[in-house]
Residue, then its C-alpha position, 0 to 999 in steps of 0.5 A: x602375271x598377265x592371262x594369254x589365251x586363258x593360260x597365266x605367263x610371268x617374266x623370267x630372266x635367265x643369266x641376266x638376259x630378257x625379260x623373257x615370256x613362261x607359262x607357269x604349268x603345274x601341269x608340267x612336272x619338270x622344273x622348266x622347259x625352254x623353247x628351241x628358239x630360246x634356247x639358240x638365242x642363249x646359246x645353251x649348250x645340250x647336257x644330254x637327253x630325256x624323254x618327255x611323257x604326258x599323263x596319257x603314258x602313251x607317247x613321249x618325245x626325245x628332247x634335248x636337256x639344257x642347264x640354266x646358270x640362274x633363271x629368276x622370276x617373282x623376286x628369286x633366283x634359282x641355280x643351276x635350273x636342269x630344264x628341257x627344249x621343246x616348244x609349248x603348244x600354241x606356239x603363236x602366243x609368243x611363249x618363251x617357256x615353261x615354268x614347271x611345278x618341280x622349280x617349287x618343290x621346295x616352296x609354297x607357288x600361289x597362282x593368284x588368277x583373280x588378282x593376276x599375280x604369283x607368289x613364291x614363299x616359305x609359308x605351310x598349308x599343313x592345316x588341311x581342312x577339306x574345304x579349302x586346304x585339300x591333301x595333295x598327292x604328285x602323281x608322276x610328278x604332277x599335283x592331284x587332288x580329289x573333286x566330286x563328280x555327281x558325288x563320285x571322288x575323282x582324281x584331278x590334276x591341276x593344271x594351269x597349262x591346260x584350259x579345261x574342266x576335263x574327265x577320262x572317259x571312265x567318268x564321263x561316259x556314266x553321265x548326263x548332258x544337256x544335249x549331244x557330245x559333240x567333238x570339239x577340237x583336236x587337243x594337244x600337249x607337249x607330246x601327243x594329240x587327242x580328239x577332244x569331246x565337249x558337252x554341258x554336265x547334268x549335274x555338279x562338280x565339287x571340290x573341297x567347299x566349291x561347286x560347279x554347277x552344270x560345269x561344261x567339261x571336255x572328254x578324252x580317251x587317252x588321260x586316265x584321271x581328271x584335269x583342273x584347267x583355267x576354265x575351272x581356276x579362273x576365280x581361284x587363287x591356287x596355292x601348291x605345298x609340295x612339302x606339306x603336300x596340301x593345296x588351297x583353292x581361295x575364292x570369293x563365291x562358294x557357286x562356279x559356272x563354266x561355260x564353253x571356253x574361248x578358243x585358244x592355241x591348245x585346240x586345233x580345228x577338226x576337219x570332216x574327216x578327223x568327226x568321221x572318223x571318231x564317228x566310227x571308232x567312239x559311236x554317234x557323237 
């Protein structure tokens, strides 16, 4: 696994052909997405259409579905992979497509950031213990767990194709900070932008066993529960057991910090224009 713009990437194979570059997004509910230009290179003929949403509800895309013969990656081969064309944001990082967390539905997915690596197996994480192991609940199709925010349980996607320790709104607003919201970036997913607020938490962020203490987290109006993105995983290997519907967050420290994150391709630059106008529709920054 190689880190790109804090988001992991392995190489896949489809019908033999590449090495091709994915983004593993536990974030994304479908088994795979493939860029349009990926898919023009393979010659994959459309199955049909489908809407593509993200956790906001309230946008969606109509986009072509494709069938993938055999994609394989970290030693498996899968058939008959149903998979969606549409391009990952960011489209400068050079990514091919999108493994998604329904391909593992019937597996345990590790993505190991520490040692840079995944692995795909058989094991259980039926032992949940609350401190490590975690129950986990798909909610549309998407891994979520429970953190502690200043000691109010709050649901959480984890999302590695995201890069944010993010809040809704309905949290954060009840917060203290350092200093000042300020917005910054426009956010985008796959279907929908946001204006993005930021700020360093007064405070802590628990999860199972784990703090993070004065955690720097984004905010957005349009999400309506948490996200566990690569700033906040970044020390983690993160294991997913749909089946036994647990999650495993190892790592060497009991104590995180998260600062302010890189600038990558999943946030646009705000114009005057674009802070004025949140100004007026969300109060002072």
């Amino acid at each position: 696994m190689t880190i790109n713009h804090g988001l992991p990437m392995v190489k896949v194979t489809i019908g033999g052909q590449g090495p091709f570059e994915f983004v593993v997004d536990t974030g994304t509910s479908e088994a795979a997405i493939v860029s349009p230009a990926l898919a023009q290179k393979l010659k994959l003929q459309s199955t049909g259409q489908k809407h593509l949403t993200d956790l906001s509800g309230k946008a969606d895309r109509v986009v072509d579905t494709v069938t993938l013969d055999s994609l394989s990656v970290a030693g498996l081969d899968f058939h008959g992979v149903a998979a969606l064309v549409n391009q990952f944001p960011g489209a400068g990082r050079g990514c091919d497509g999108v493994l998604g967390i329904k391909l593992f539905r019937d597996k345990t997915l590790t993505v190991d950031f520490p040692k840079k690596r995944i692995i795909v197996g058989d094991d259980s994480l039926s032992a949940q213990d609350g401190a490590e192991t975690l129950p986990l609940s798909m909610k549309s199709g998407i891994p979520v767990v429970t953190i502690a925010v200043n000691g109010r349980d709050t649901e959480a996607a984890i999302d590695t194709g995201s890069s944010a320790l993010s809040l809704p709104d309905s949290v954060g607003k009840g917060l203290g900070f350092t200093g000042s919201l300020a917005l910054v970036a426009k956010g985008q997913t796959q279907v929908s932008q946001y204006l993005v607020q930021g700020g360093t938490m007064i405070g802590q962020v628990g999860l199972g066993a784990y703090r993070f203490n004065g955690p720097y987290i984004e905010m957005s109006s349009i999400f309506p529960i948490a996200g566990l993105g690569t700033n906040a995983l970044k020390d983690f290997a993160i294991s997913i057991d749909q089946r036994s519907n647990a999650a495993r967050f190892l790592a060497g420290k009991r104590d995180h910090h998260i600062g302010i994150p890189e600038k990558d391709d999943l946030h646009l630059p705000v114009s005057g224009d674009v802070v004025s106008q949140a100004i007026m529709s969300h109060g002072q920054l």
